[in-house]
N, CA, C and O atoms as CSV, one atom per row, in Angstrom:
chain,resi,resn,atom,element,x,y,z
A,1,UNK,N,N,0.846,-1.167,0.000
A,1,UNK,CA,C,0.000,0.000,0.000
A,1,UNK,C,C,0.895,1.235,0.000
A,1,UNK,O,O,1.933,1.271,0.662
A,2,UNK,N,N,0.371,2.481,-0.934
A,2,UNK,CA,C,1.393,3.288,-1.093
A,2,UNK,C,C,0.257,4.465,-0.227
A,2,UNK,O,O,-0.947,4.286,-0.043
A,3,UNK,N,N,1.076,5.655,0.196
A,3,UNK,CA,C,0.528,6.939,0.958
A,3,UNK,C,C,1.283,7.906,0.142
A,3,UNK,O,O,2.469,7.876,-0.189
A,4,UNK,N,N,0.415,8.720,-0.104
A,4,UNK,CA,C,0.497,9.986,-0.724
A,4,UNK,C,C,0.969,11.257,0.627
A,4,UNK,O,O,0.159,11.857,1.333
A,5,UNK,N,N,2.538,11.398,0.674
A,5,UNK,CA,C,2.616,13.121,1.146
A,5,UNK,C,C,3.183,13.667,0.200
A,5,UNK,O,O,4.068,13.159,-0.488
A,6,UNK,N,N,2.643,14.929,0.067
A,6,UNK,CA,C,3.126,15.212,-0.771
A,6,UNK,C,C,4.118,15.747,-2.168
A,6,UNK,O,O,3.678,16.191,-3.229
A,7,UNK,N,N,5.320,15.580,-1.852
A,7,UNK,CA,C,6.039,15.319,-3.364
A,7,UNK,C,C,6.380,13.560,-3.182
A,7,UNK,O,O,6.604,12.987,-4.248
A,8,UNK,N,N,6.414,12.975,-2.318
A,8,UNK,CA,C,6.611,11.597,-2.318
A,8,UNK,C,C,5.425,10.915,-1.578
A,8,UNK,O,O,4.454,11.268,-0.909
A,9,UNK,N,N,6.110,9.513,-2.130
A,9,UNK,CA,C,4.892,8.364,-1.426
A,9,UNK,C,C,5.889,7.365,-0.300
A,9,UNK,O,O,7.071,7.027,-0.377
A,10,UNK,N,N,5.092,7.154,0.484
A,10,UNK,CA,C,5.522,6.852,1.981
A,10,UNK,C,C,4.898,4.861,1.641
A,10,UNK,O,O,3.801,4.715,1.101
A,11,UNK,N,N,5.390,4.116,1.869
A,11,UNK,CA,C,4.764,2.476,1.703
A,11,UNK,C,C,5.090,1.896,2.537
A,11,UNK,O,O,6.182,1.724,3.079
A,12,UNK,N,N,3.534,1.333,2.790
A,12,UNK,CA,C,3.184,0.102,4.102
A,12,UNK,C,C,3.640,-1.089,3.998
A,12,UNK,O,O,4.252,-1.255,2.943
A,13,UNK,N,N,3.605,-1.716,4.466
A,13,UNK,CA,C,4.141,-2.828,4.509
A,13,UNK,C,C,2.979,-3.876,5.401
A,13,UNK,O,O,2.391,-3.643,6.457
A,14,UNK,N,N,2.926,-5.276,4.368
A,14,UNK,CA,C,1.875,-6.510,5.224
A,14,UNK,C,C,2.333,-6.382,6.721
A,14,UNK,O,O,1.680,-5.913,7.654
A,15,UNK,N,N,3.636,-6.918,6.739
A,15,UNK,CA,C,4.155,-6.627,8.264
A,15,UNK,C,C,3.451,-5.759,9.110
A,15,UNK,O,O,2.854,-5.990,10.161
A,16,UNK,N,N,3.618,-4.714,8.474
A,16,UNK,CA,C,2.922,-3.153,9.193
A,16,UNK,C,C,1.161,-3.891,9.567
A,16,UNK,O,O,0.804,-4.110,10.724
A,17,UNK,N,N,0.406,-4.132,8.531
A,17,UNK,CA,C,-0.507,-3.989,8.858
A,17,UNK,C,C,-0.729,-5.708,9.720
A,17,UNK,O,O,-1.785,-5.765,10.350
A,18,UNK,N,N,-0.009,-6.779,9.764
A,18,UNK,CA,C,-0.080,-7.752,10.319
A,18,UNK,C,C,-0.269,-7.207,12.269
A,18,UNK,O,O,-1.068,-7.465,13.169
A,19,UNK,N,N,0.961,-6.376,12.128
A,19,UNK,CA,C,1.150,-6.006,13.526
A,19,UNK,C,C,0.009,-4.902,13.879
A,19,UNK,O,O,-0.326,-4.762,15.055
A,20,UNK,N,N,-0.578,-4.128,12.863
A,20,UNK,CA,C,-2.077,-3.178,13.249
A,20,UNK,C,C,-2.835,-4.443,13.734
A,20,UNK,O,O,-3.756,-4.292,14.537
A,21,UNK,N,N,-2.596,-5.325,13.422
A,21,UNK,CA,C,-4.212,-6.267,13.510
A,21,UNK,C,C,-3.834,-7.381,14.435
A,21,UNK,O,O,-4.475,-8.428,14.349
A,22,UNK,N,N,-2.852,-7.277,15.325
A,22,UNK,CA,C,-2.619,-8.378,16.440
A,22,UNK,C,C,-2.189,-7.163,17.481
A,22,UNK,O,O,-1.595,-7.765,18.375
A,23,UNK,N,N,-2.192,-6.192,17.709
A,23,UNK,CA,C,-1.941,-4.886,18.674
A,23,UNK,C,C,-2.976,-5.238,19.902
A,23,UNK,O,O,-4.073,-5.756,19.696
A,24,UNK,N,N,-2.542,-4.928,21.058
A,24,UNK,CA,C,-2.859,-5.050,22.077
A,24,UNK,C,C,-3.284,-3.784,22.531
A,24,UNK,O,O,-2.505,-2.858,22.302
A,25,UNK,N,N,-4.649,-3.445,23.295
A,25,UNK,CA,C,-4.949,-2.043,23.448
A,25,UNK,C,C,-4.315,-1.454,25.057
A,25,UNK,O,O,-4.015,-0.320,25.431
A,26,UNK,N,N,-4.291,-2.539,25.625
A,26,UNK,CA,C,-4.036,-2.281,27.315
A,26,UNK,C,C,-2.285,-2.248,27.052
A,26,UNK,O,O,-1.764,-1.609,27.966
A,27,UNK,N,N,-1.425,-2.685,26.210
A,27,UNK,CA,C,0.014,-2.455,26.132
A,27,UNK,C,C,0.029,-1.271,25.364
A,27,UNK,O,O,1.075,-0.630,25.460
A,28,UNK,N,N,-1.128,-0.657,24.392
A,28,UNK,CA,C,-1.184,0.304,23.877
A,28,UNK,C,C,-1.378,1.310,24.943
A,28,UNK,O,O,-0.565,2.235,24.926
A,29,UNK,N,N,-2.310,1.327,25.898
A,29,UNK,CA,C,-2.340,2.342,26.601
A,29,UNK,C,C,-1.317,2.711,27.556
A,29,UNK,O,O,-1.311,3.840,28.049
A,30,UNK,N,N,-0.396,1.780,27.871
A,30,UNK,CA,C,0.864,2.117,28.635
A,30,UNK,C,C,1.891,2.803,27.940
A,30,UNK,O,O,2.723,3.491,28.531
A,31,UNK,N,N,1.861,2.584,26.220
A,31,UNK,CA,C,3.108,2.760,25.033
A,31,UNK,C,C,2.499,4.551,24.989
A,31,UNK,O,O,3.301,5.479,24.877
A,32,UNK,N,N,1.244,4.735,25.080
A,32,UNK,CA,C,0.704,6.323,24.940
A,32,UNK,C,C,1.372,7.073,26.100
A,32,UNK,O,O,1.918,8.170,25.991
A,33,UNK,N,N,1.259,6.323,27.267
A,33,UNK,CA,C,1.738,7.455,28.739
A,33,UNK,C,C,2.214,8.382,28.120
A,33,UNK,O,O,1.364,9.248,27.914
A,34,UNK,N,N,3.725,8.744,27.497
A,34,UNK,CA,C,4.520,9.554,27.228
A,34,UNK,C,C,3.880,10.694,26.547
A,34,UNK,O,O,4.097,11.904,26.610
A,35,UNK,N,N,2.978,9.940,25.836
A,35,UNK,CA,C,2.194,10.758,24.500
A,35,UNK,C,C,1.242,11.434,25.032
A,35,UNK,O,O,0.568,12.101,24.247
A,36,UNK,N,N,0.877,11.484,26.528
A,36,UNK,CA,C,-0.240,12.384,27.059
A,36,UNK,C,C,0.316,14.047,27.359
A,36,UNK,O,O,-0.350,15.074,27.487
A,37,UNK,N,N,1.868,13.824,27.410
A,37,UNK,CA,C,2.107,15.198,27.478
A,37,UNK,C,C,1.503,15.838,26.983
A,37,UNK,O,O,0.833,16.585,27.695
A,38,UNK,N,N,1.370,15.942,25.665
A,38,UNK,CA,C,0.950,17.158,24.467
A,38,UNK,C,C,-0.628,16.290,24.093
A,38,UNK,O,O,-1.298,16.870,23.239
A,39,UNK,N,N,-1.015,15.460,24.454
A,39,UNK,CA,C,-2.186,14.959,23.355
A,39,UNK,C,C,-3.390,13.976,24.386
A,39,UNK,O,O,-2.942,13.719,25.504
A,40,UNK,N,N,-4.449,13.576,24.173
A,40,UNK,CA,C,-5.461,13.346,24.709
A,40,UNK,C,C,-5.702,11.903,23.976
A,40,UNK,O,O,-5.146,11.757,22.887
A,41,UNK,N,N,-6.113,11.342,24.245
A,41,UNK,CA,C,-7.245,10.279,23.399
A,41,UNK,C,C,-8.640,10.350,23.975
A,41,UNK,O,O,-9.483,9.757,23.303
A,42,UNK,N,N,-8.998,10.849,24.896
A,42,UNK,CA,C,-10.352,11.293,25.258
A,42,UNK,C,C,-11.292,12.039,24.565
A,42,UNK,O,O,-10.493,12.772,23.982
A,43,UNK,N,N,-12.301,12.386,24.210
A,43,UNK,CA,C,-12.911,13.367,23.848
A,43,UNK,C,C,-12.938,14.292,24.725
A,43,UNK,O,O,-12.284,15.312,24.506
A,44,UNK,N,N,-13.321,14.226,25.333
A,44,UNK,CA,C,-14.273,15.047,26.265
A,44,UNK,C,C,-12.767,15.843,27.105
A,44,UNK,O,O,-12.984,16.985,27.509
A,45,UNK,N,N,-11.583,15.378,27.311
A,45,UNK,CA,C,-9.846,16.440,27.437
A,45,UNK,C,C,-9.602,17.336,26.389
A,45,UNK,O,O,-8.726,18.198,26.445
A,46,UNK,N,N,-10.243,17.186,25.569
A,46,UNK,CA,C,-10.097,18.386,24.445
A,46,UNK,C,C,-8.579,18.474,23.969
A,46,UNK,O,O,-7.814,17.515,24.065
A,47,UNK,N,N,-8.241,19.616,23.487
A,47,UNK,CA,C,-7.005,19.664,22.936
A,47,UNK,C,C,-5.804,20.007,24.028
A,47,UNK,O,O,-6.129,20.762,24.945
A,48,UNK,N,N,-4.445,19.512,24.003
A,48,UNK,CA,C,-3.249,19.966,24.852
A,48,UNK,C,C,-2.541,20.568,24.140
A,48,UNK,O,O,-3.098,21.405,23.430
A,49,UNK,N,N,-1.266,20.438,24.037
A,49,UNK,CA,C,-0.075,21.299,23.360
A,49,UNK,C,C,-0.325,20.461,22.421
A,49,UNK,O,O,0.382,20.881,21.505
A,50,UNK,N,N,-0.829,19.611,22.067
A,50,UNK,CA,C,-0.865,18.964,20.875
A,50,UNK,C,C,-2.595,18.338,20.601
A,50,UNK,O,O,-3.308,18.100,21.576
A,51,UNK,N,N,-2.965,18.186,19.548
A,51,UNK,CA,C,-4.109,18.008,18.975
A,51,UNK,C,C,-4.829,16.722,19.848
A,51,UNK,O,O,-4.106,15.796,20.214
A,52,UNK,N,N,-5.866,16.719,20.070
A,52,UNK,CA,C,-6.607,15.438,20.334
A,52,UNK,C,C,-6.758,14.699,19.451
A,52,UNK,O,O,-6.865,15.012,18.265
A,53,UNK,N,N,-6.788,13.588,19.926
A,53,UNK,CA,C,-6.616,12.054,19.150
A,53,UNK,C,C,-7.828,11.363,18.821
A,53,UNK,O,O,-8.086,10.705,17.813
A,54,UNK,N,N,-8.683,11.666,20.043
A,54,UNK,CA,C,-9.945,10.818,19.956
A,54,UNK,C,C,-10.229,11.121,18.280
A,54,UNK,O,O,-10.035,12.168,17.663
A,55,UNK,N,N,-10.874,9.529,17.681
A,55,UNK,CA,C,-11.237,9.414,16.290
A,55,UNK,C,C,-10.248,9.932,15.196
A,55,UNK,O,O,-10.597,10.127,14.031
A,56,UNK,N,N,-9.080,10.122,15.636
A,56,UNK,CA,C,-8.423,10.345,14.969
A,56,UNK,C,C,-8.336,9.568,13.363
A,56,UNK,O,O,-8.237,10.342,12.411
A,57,UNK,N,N,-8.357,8.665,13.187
A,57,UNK,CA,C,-8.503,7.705,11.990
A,57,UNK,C,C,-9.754,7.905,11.091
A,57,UNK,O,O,-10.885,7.722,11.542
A,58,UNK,N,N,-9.513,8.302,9.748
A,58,UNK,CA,C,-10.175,9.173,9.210
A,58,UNK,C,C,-10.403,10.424,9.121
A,58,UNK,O,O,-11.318,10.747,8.363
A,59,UNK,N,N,-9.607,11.586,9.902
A,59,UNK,CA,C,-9.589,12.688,9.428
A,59,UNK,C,C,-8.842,13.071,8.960
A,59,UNK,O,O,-7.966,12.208,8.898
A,60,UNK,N,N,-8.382,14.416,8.259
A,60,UNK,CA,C,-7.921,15.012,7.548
A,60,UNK,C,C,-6.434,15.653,8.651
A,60,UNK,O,O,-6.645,16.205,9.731
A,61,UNK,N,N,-5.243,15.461,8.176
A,61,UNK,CA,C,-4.302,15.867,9.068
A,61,UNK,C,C,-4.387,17.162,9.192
A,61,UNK,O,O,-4.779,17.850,8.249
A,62,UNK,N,N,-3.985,17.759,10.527
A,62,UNK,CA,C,-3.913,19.611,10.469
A,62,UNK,C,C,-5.003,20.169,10.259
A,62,UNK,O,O,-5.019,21.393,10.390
A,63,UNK,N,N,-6.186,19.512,9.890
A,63,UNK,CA,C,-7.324,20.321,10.127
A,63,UNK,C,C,-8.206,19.994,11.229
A,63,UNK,O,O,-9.421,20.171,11.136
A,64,UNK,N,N,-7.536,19.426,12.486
A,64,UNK,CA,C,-8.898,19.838,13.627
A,64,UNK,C,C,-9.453,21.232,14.117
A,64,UNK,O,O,-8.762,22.160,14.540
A,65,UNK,N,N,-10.702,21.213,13.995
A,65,UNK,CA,C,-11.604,22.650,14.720
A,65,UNK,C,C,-10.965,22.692,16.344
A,65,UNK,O,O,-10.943,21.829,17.222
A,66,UNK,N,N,-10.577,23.791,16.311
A,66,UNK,CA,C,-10.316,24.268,18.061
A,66,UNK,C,C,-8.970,23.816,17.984
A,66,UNK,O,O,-8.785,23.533,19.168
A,67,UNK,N,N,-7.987,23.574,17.448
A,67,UNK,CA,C,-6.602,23.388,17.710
A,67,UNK,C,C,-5.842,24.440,16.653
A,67,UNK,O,O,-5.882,24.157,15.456
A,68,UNK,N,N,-5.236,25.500,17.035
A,68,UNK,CA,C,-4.655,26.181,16.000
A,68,UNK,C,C,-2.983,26.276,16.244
A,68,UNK,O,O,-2.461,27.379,16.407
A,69,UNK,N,N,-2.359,25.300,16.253
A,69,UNK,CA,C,-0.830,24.982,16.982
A,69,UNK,C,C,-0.127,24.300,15.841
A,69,UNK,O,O,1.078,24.114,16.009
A,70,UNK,N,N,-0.763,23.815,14.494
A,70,UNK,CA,C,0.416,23.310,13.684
A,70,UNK,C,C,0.690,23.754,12.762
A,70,UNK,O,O,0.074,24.465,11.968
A,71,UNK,N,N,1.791,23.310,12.790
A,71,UNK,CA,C,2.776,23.762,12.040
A,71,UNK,C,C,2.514,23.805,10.433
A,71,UNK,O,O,1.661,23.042,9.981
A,72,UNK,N,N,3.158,24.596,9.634
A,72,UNK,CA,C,2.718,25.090,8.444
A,72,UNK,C,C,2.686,23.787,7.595
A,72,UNK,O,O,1.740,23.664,6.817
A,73,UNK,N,N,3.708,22.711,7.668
A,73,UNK,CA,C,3.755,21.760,7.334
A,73,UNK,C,C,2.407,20.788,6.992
A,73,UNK,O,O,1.946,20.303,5.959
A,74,UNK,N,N,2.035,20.769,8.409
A,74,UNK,CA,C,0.659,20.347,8.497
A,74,UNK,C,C,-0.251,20.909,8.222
A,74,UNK,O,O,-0.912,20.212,7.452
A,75,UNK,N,N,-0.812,22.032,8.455
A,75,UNK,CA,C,-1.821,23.482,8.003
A,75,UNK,C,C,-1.961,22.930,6.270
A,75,UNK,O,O,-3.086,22.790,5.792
A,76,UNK,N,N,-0.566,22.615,5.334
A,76,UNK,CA,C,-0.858,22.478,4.154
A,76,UNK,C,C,-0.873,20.984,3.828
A,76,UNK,O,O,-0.619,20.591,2.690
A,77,UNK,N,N,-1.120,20.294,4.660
A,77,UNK,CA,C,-1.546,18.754,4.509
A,77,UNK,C,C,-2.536,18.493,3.794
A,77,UNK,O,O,-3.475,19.280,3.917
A,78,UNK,N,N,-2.748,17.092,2.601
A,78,UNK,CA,C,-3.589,17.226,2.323
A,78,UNK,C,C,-4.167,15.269,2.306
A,78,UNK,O,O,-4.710,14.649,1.391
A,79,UNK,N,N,-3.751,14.786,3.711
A,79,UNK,CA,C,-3.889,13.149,3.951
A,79,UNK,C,C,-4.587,12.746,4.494
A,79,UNK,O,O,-5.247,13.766,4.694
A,80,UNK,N,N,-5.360,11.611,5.250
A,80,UNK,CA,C,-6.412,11.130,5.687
A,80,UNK,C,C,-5.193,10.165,6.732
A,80,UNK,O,O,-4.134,9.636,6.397
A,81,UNK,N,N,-5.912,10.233,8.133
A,81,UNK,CA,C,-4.749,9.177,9.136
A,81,UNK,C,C,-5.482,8.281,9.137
A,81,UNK,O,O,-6.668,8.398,9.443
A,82,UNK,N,N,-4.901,7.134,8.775
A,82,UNK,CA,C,-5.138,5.728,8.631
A,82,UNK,C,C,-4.359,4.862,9.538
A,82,UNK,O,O,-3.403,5.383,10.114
A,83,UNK,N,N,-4.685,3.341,9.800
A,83,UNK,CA,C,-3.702,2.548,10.807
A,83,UNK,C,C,-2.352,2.758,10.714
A,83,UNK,O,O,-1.493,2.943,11.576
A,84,UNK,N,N,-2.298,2.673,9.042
A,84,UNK,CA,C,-0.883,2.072,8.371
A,84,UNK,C,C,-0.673,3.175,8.565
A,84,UNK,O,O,0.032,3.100,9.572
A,85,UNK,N,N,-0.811,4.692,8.229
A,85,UNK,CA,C,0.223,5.634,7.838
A,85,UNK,C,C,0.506,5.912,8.963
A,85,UNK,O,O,1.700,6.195,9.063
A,86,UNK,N,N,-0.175,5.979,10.106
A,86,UNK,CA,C,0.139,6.442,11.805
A,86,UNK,C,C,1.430,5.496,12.025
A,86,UNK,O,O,2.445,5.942,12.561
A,87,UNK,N,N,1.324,4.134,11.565
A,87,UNK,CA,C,2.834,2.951,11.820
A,87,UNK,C,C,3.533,3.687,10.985
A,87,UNK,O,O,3.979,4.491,11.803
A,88,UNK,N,N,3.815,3.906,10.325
A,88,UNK,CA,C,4.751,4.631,9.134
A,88,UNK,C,C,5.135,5.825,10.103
A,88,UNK,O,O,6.303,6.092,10.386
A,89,UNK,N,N,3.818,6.654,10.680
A,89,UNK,CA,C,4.612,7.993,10.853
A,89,UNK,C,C,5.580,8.000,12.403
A,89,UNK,O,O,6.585,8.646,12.698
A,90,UNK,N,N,4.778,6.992,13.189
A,90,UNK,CA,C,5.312,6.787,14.456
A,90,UNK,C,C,6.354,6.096,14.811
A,90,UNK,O,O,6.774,5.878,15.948
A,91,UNK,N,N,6.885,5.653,13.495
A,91,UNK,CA,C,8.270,4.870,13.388
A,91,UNK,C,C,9.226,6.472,13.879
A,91,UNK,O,O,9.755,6.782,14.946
A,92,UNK,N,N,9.155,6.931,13.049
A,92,UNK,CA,C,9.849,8.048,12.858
A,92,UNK,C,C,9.218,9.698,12.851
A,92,UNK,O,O,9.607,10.540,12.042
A,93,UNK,N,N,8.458,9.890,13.628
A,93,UNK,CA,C,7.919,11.375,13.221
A,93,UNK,C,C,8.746,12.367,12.566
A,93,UNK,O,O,8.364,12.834,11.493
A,94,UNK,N,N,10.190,12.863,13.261
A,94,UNK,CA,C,10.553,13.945,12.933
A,94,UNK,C,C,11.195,13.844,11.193
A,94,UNK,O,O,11.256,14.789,10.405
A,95,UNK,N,N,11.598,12.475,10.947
A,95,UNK,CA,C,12.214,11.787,9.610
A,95,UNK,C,C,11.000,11.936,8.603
A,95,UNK,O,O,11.258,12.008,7.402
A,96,UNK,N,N,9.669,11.987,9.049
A,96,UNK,CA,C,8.709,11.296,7.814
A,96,UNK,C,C,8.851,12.918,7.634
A,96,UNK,O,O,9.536,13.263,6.672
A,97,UNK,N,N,8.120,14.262,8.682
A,97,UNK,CA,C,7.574,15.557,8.530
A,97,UNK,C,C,8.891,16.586,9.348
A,97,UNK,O,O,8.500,17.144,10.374
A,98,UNK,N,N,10.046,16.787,9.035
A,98,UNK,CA,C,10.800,17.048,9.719
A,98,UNK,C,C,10.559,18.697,9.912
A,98,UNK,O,O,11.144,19.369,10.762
A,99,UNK,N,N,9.433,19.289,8.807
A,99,UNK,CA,C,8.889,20.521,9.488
A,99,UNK,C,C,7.828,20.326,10.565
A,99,UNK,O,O,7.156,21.358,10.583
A,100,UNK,N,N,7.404,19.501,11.425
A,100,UNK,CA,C,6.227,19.101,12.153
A,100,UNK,C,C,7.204,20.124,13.381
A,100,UNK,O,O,8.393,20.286,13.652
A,101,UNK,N,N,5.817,20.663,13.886
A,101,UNK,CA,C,6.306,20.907,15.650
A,101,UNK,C,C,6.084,19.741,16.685
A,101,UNK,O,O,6.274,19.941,17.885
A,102,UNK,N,N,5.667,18.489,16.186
A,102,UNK,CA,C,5.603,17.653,16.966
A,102,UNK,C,C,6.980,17.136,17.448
A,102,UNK,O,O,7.865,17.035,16.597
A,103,UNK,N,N,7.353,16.665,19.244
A,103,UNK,CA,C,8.547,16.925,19.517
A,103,UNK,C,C,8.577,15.247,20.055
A,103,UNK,O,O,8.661,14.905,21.235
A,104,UNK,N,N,8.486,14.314,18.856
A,104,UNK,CA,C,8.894,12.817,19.647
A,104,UNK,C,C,10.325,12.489,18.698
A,104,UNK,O,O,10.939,13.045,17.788
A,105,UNK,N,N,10.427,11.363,19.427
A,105,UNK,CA,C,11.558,10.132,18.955
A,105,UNK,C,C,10.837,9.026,18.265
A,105,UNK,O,O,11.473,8.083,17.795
A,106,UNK,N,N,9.413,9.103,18.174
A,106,UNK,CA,C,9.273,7.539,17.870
A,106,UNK,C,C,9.045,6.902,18.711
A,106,UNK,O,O,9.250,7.109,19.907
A,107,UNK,N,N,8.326,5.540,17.918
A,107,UNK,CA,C,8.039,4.331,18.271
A,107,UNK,C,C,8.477,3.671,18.016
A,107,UNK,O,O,7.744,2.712,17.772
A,108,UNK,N,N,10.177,3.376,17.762
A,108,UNK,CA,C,10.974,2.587,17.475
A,108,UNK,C,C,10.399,0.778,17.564
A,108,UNK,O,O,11.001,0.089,16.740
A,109,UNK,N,N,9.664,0.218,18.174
A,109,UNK,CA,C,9.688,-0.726,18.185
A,109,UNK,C,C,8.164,-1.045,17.380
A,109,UNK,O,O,7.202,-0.298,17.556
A,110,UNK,N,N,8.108,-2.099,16.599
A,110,UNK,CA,C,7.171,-1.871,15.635
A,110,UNK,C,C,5.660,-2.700,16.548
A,110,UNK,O,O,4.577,-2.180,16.282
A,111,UNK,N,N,5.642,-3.601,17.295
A,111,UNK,CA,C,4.780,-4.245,18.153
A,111,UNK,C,C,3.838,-3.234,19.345
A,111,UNK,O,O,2.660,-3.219,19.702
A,112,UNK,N,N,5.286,-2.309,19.762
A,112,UNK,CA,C,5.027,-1.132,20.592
A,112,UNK,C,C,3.674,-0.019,19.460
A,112,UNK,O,O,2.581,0.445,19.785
A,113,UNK,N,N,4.476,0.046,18.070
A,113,UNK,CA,C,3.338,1.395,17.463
A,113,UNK,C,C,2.058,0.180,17.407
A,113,UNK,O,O,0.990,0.446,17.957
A,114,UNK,N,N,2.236,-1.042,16.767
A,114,UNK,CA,C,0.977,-1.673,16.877
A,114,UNK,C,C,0.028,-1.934,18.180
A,114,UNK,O,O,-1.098,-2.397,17.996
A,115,UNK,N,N,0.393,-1.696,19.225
A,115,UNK,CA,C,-0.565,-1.616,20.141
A,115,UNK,C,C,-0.757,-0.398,20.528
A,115,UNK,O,O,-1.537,-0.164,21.451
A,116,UNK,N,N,0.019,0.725,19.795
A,116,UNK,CA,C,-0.667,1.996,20.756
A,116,UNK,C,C,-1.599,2.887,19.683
A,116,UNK,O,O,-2.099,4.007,19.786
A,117,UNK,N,N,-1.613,1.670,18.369
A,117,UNK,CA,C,-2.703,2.046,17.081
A,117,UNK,C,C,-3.674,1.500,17.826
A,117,UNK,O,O,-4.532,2.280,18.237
A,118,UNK,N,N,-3.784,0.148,18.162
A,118,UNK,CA,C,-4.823,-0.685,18.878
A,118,UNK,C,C,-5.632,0.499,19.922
A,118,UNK,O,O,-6.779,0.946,19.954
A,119,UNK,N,N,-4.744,0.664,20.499
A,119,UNK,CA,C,-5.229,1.600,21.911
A,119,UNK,C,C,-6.034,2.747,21.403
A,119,UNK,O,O,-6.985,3.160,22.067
A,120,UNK,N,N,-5.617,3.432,19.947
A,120,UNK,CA,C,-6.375,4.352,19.594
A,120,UNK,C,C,-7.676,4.096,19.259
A,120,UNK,O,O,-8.700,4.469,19.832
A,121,UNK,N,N,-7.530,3.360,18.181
A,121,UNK,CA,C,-8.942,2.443,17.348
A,121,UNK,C,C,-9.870,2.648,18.577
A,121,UNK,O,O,-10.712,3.545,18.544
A,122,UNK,N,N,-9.709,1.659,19.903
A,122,UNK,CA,C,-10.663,1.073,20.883
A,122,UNK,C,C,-10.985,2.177,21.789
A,122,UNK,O,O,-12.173,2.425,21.996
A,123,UNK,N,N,-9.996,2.924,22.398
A,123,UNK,CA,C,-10.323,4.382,22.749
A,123,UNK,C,C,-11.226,5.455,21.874
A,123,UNK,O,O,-11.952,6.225,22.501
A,124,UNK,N,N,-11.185,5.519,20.311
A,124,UNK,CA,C,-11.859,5.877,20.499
A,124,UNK,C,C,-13.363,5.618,19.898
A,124,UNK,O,O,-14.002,6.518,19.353
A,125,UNK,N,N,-13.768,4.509,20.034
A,125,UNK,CA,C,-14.680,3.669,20.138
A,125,UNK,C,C,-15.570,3.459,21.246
A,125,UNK,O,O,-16.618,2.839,21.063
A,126,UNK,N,N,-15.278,3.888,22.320
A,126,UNK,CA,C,-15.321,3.768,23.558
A,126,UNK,C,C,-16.606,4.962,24.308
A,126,UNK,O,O,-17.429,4.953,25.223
A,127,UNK,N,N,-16.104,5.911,23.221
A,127,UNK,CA,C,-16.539,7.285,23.969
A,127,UNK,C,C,-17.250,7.583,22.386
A,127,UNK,O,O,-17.044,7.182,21.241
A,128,UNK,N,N,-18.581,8.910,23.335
A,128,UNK,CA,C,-19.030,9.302,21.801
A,128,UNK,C,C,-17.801,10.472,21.754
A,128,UNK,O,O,-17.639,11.156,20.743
């Protein structure tokens, strides 16, 4: 599966999506801790230094209502977040969008991004 950013294409891998679809949500929610600094998976926490997550899958990057914090990079995004491209991007954030103001290292370990995709999916499923 190929992803469109735009001047290049970013590609998934079966692997990738083998490990979306055996992800654990409760090892996912421990792999997020870090990620609550700046970001929510709740609805109802609204936005932090960084965008809320809840339902994240399926929207449009850089365009959430009520968050006005990203970076131009993102502002001119024009992608849909999906399982696979979140594994793709959480391998490496600053490598995939190295104009992002988002300030991680990654999810270096590929089992680790597959359960903290898991954790998203079911989180936000959970809540309206």
């Amino acid at each position: 599966m190929l992803f469109f950013y735009g001047p290049f294409f970013v590609s998934g891998t079966a692997v990738a999506q083998q490990l979306v679809m055996g992800g654990d949500a409760e090892r996912g929610r421990l792999v997020f801790g870090p990620c609550r600094t700046c970001h929510y998976a709740e609805a109802y926490m609204g936005h932090n230094n960084g965008p809320n997550l809840h339902r994240i899958f399926g929207k449009v990057a850089g365009k959430q209502t009520g968050f006005d914090y990203y970076s131009d990079e993102f502002k001119a995004a024009q992608f849909v977040w999906t399982p696979d491209l979140m594994f793709v991007w959480l391998e490496d954030p600053m490598g995939m969008f190295p104009g992002s103001s988002m300030m991680s290292l990654g999810v270096p370990d590929p089992q680790a991004r597959a359960d903290l995709i898991t954790y998203l999916e079911q989180a936000s499923v959970r809540e309206p």
